[in-house]
C-alpha positions in Angstrom: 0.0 0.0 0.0 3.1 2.7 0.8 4.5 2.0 -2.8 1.0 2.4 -4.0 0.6 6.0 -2.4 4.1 6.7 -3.8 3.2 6.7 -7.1 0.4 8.4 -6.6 1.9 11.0 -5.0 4.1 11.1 -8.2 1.6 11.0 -10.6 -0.1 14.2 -8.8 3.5 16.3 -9.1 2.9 15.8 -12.3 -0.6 16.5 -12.8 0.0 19.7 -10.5 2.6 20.7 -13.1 0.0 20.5 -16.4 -2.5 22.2 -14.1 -0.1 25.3 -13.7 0.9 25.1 -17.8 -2.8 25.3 -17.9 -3.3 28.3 -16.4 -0.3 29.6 -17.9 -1.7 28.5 -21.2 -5.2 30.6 -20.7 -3.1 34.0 -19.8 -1.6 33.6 -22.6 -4.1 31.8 -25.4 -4.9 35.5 -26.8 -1.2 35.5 -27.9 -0.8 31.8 -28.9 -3.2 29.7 -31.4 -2.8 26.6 -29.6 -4.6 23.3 -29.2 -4.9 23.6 -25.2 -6.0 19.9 -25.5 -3.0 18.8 -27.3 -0.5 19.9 -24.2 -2.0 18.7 -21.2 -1.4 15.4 -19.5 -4.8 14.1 -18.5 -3.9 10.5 -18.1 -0.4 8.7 -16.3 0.6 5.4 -15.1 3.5 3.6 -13.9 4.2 -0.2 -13.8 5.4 -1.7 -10.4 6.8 -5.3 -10.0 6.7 -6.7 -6.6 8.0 -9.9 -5.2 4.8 -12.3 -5.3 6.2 -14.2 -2.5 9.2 -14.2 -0.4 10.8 -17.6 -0.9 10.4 -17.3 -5.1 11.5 -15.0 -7.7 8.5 -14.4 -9.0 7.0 -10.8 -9.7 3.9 -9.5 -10.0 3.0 -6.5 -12.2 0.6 -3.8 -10.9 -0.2 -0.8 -13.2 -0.9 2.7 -10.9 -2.9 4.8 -13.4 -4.4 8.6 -12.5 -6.8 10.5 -14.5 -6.9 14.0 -14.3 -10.5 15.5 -14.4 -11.2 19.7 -15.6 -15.2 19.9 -15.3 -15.7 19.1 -12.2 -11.4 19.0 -11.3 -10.8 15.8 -9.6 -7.6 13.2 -9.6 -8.6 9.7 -10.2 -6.4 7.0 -9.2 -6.5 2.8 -10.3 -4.7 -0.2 -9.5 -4.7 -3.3 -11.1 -2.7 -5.9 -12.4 -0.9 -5.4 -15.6 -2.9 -8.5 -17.0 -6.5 -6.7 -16.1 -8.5 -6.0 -19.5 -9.1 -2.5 -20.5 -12.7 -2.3 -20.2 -12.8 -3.4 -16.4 -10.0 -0.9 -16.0 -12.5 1.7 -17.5 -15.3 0.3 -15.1 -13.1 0.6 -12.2 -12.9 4.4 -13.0 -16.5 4.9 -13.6 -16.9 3.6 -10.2 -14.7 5.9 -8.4 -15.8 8.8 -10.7 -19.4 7.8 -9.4 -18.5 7.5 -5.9 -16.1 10.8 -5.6 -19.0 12.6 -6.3 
């Protein structure tokens, strides 16, 4: 769970970061004819291995994914295994979309 809040907390610097280009962006879009779309991360993930047990080798592979919400602004954050299919990863956002209000 600690490695789990790590990269979270990663994930956030960086959506803290496009939030400020954002801003930046909309002081400035009179100037620039930009696609504001284009240049904003919405969307990050990292893979982690972990030992799976202690006495073998073997790894499991977690994907920590965050979404980054405007309209209503919220961070999202997912974990699952790296062999989860994409539409249940979708579901499992929908779910916390629906339950953070």
């Amino acid at each position: 769970m600690n490695l789990f809040r790590k990269t979270c907390t990663l994930i956030h610097a960086t959506f803290a970061n496009t939030k400020k280009f954002r801003t930046l962006l909309a002081n400035e879009s009179s100037k620039l004819n930009t696609q504001r779309s284009l240049v904003a991360i919405k969307e990050q993930g990292m893979l982690l291995s972990v030992p799976k047990d202690q006495s073998s080798g073997e790894r499991v592979e977690f994907w920590v994914i965050g979404r980054l919400f405007h309209s209503p602004e919220k961070e999202l954050y997912v974990c699952h295994r790296a062999d989860a299919p994409q539409n249940m990863v979708e579901l499992a956002f929908r779910i916390c979309l629906t339950c953070a209000g």
